[in-house]
C-alpha positions in Angstrom: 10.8 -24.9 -27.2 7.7 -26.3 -25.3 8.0 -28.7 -22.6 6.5 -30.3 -19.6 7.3 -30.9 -16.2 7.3 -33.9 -14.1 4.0 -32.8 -13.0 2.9 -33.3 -16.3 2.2 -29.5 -16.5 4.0 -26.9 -18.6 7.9 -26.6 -17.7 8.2 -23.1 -16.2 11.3 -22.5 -18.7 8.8 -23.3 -21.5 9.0 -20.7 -24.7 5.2 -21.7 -24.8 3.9 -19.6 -21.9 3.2 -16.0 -22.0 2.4 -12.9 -19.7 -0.5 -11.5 -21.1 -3.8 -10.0 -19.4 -6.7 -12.6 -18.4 -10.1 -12.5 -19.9 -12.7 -11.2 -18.0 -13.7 -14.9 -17.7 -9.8 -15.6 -16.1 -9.7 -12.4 -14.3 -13.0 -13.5 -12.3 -11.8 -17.1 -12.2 -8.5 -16.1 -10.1 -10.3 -14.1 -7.9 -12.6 -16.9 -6.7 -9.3 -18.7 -6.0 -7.5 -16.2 -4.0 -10.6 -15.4 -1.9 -9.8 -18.0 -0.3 -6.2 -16.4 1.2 -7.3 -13.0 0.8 -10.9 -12.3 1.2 -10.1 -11.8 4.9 -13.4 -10.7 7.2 -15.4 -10.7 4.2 -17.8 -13.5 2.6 -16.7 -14.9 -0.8 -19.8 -13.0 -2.7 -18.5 -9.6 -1.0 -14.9 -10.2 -1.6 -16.2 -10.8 -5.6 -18.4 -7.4 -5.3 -15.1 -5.6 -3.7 -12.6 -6.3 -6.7 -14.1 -5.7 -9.6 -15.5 -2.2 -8.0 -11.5 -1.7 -7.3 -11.0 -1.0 -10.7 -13.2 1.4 -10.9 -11.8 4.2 -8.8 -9.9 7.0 -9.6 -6.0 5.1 -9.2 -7.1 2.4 -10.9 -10.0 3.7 -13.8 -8.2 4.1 -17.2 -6.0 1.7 -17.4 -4.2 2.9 -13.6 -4.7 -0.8 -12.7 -3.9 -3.9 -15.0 -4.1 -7.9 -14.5 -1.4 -10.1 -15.5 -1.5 -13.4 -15.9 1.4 -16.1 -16.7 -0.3 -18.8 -19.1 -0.5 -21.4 -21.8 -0.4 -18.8 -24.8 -3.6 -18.0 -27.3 -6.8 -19.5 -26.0 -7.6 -22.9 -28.0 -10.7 -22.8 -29.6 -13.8 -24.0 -27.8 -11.4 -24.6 -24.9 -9.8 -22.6 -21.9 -6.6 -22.2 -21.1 -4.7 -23.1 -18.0 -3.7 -20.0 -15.9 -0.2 -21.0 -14.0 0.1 -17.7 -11.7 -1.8 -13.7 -11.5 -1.1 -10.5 -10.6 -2.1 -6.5 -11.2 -0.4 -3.6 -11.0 -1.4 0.0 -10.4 0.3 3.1 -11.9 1.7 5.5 -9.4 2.9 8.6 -9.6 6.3 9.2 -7.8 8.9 11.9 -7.0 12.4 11.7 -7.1 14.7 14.6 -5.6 18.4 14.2 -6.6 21.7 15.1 -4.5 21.1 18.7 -5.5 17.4 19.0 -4.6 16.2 18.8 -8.6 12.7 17.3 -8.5 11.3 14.8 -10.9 8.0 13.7 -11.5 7.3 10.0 -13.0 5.4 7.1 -12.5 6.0 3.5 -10.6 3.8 0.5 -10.7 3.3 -1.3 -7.8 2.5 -5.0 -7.5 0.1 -6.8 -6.3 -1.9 -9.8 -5.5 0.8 -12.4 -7.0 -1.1 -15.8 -6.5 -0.4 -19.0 -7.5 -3.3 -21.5 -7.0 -1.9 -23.9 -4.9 -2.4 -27.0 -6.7 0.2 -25.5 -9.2 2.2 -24.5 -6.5 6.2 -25.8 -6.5 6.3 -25.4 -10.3 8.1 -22.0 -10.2 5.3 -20.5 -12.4 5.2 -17.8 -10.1 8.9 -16.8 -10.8 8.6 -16.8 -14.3 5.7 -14.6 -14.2 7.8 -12.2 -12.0 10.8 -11.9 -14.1 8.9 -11.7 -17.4 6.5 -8.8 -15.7 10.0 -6.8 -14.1 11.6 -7.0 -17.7 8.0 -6.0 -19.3 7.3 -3.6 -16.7 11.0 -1.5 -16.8 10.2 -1.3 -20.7 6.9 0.8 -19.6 3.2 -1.6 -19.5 0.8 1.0 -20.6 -2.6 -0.5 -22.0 -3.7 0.7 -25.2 -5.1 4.2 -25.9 -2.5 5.7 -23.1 0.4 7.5 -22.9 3.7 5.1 -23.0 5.6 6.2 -20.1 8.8 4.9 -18.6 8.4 3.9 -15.1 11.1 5.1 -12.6 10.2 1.6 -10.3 8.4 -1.1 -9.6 7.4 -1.7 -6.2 5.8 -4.7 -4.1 5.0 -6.0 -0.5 6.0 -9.2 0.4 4.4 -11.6 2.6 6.7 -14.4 2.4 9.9 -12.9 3.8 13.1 -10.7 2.7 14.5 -12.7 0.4 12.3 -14.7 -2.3 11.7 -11.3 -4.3 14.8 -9.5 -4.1 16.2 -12.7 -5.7 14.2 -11.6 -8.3 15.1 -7.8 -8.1 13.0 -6.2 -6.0 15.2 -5.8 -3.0 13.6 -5.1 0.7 13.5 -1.8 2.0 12.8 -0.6 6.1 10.1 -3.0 7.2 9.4 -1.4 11.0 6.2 -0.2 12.5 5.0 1.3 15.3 2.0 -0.6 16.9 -0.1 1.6 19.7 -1.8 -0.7 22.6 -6.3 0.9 22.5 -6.7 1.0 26.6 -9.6 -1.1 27.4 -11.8 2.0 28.8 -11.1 5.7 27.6 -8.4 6.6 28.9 -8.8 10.4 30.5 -5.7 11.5 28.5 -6.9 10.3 25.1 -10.4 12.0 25.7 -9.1 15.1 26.8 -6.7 15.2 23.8 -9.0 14.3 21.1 -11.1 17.1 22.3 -8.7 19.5 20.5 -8.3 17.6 17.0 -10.6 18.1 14.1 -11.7 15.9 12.0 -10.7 15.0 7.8 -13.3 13.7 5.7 -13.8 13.6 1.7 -14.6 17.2 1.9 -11.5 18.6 3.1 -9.2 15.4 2.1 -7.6 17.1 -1.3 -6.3 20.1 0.6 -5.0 17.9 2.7 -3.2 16.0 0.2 -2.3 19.0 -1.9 -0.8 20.3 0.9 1.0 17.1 1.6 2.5 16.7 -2.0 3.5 20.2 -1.6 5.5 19.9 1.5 7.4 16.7 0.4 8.7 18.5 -2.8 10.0 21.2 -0.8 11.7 18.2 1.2 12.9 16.4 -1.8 14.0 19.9 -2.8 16.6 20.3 -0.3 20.3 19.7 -1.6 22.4 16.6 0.1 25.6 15.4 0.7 25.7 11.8 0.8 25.1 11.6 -3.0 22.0 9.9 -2.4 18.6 10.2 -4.6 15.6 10.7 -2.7 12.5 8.5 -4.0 8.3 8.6 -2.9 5.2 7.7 -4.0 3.4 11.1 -4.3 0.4 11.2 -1.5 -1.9 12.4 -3.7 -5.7 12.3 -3.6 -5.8 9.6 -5.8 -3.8 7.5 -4.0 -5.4 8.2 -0.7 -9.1 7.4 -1.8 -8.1 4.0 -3.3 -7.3 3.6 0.4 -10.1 5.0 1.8 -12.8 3.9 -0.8 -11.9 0.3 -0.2 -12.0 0.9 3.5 -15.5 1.8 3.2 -16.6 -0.7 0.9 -15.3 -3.5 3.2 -17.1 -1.8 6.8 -20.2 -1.5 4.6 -20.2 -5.1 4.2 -19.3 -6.6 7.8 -21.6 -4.0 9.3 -24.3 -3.2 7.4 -26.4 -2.3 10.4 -24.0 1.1 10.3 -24.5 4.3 8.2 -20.7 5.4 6.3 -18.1 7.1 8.8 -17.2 10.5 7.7 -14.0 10.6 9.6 -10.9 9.5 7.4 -8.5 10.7 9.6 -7.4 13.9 12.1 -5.9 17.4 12.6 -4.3 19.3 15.4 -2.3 22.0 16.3 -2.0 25.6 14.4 -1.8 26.4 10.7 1.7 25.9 9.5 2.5 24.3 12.6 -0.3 20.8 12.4 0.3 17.6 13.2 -2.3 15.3 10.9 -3.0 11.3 10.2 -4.9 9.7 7.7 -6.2 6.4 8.4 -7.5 2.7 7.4 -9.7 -0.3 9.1 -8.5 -3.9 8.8 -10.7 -6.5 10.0 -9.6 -10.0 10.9 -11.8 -13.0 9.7 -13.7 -12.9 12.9 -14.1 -9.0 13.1 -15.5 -10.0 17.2 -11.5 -10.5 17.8 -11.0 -7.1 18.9 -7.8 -7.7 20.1 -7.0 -9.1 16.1 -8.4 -6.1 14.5 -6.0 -3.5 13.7 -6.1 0.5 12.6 -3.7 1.6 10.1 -2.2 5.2 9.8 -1.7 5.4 6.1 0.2 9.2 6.1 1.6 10.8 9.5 2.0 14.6 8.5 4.2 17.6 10.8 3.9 20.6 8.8 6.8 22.3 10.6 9.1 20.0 12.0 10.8 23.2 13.8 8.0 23.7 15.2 8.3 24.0 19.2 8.2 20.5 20.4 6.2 20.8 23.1 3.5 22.1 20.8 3.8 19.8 18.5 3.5 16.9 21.3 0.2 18.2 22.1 -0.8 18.3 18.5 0.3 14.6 18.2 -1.6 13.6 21.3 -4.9 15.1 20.1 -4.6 13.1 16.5 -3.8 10.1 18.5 -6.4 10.6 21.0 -8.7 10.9 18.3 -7.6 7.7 16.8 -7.9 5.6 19.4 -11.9 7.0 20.2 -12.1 5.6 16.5 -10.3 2.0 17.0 -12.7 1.9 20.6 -15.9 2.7 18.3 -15.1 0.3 15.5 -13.0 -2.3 17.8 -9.8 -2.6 16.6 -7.2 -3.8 19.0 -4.0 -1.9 18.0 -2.9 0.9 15.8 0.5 0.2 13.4 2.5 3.5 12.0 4.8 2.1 9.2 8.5 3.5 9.2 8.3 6.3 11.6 11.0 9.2 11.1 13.1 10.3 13.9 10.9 13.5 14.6 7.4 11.1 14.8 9.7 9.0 16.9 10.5 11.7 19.2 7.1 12.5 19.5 6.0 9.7 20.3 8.5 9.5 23.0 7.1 12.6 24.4 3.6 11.8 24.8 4.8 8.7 26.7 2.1 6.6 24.1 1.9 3.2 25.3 3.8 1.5 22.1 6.5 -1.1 20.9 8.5 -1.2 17.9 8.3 -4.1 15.4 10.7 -5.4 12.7 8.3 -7.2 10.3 10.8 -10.2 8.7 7.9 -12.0 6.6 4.8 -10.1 6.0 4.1 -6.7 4.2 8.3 -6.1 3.3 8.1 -3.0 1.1 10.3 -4.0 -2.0 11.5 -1.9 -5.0 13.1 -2.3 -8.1 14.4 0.4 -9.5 14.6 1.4 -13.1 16.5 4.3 -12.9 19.9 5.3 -14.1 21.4 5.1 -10.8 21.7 1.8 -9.0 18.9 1.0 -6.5 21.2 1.0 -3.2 21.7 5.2 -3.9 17.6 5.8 -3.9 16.4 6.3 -0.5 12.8 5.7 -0.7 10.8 8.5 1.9 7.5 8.4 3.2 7.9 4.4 3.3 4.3 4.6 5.0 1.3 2.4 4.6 -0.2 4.7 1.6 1.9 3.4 -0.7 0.9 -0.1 0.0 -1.3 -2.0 -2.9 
């Protein structure tokens, strides 16, 4: 039955409220009340231009991305109703490898943008919305006119801590990064390094990624003994230009005096044997704050990780040279490499990088709930790297 709170608002418990998608009307309405938290380096008016545009890329076109919000129920009649809390997801696709290296293909959503507008804040509107979307979500969400497909998980990244969404089953998962101090001057090292990278842009991206995609299933391929399943998002094209297109639509905004930049990342090293990164631009609200400015690698690549290491340490200083020219040119303070595997640690070691390793405890916690046959603690999740991030 229907009930209110103290507050006078709807009881969070209440049979009355629904999960259902906004209105266009609602779905511009909550982004003029998050702008306020997430609109970052942008104005209001560009931060409206950038979201809408969002859906309109390739993840996220055709029902890939979806709004949700938590609300009152049908819309009364010459009225509005009263949203209580928002999200969106975006359909992924993922791969799992099982103990004896049999590959799966699905899809996972991941989650995004949960807001509650603070006035309505302390009302637990934004729990309810949660548990209503994990049960609606494991069930398979598809909009009308596509496929039904059961997801395999659901994924999110938290910025309030460890433990407010894995109460609601999305457990955290390894939350470290790498962060990479941007010398001042150019360092002689960097320069002479980054003279033997070349560059990826949109025209050579896909082979890139097709390459990428191929490499991880031969990974996710290999048979184990610890019983575990092995679990990514696929770093697929798609997934890499939602990325990379909302990178560029944010620099065109903040510094409209500059043309596009064709680079979108680096490559080094021989064929079979290259060392590649992919990477992102994140502007704090005053973008002059160098120091507060950030680059992030969204995919670290070693083709070979047999590969001789000393060859692959020069490889991995000429991307990294590169990407610190970049984060001089467009002044960003630091880079930050999500989740580095023991080989990208080593090589970092060897290339004596100036760096420092970081726990994260409150913002960007990858979290998953898994939907799967297995229980989630068996599903290593691979490739836990800042592509996967909505």
């Amino acid at each position: 039955m229907g009930s209110l709170s103290h507050t006078g608002l709807p009881d969070a418990e209440s049979s009355d409220l629904v999960l259902t998608h906004p209105t266009q009307d609602e779905k511009y309405a909550t982004w003029q009340l998050n702008s306020k938290e997430w609109k970052g380096a942008l104005s209001e008016e560009d931060y409206l231009r950038r979201e809408p545009y969002m859906e309109t890329v390739p993840l996220s076109k055709d029902g890939g991305m979806q709004h949700w919000v938590l609300t009152t129920g049908a819309i009364p009649e010459g009225s509005k109703r009263t949203v209580l809390s928002s999200c969106e997801t975006i359909r992924k696709r993922v791969l799992v490898g099982d103990a004896a290296g049999q590959i799966k293909e699905g899809i996972a959503y991941g989650v995004g943008s949960v807001f509650t507008d603070p006035s309505l804040r302390g009302n637990r509107y934004g729990a309810r919305m949660l548990r209503e979307l994990g049960k609606m979500l494991r069930n398979g969400a598809e909009p009308p006119g596509c496929q039904q497909q059961i997801p395999l998980a659901s994924a999110l990244w938290s910025d309030i801590g460890k433990q407010f969404y894995a109460k609601k089953g999305w457990p955290a998962y390894p939350s470290l990064h790498v962060t990479f101090a941007i010398p001042g001057g150019i360092a002689a090292g960097d320069a002479e390094a980054a003279r033997h990278a070349r560059l990826i842009t949109y025209d050579n991206l896909k082979e890139f990624c097709d390459l990428d995609e191929k490499l991880m299933r031969e990974q996710l391929a290999k048979p184990r003994s610890d019983g575990k399943m092995k679990f990514c998002f696929a770093p697929d094209y798609d997934i890499m230009r939602w990325h990379l297109y909302r990178d560029d639509v944010i620099a065109k905004a903040l510094f409209k005096e500059r043309g596009p930049t064709e680079m979108k990342g680096a490559v080094a090293g021989p064929d079979g044997k290259r060392v590649w990164v992919l990477w992102v631009r994140n502007f704090h609200e005053n973008p002059q704050e160098t120091a507060k400015n950030k680059m992030y690698i969204l995919r670290l690549v070693i083709e070979d990780e047999a590969a001789p290491a000393e060859e692959l340490a020069r490889s991995f200083a000429a991307v990294m040279g590169k990407a610190h020219e970049y984060a001089r040119d467009w002044k960003l303070g630091k880079i930050d490499l999500w989740n580095p595997t023991a080989p990208i640690s080593s090589l970092i070691e060897a290339c004596g990088l100036e760096s420092e390793i970081v726990e994260r405890h409150v913002d960007s916690i990858p979290s998953m709930m898994w939907y799967g046959k297995d229980e989630g603690e068996h599903v290593e999740w691979v490739a836990n790297e800042k592509y996967c991030w909505n």
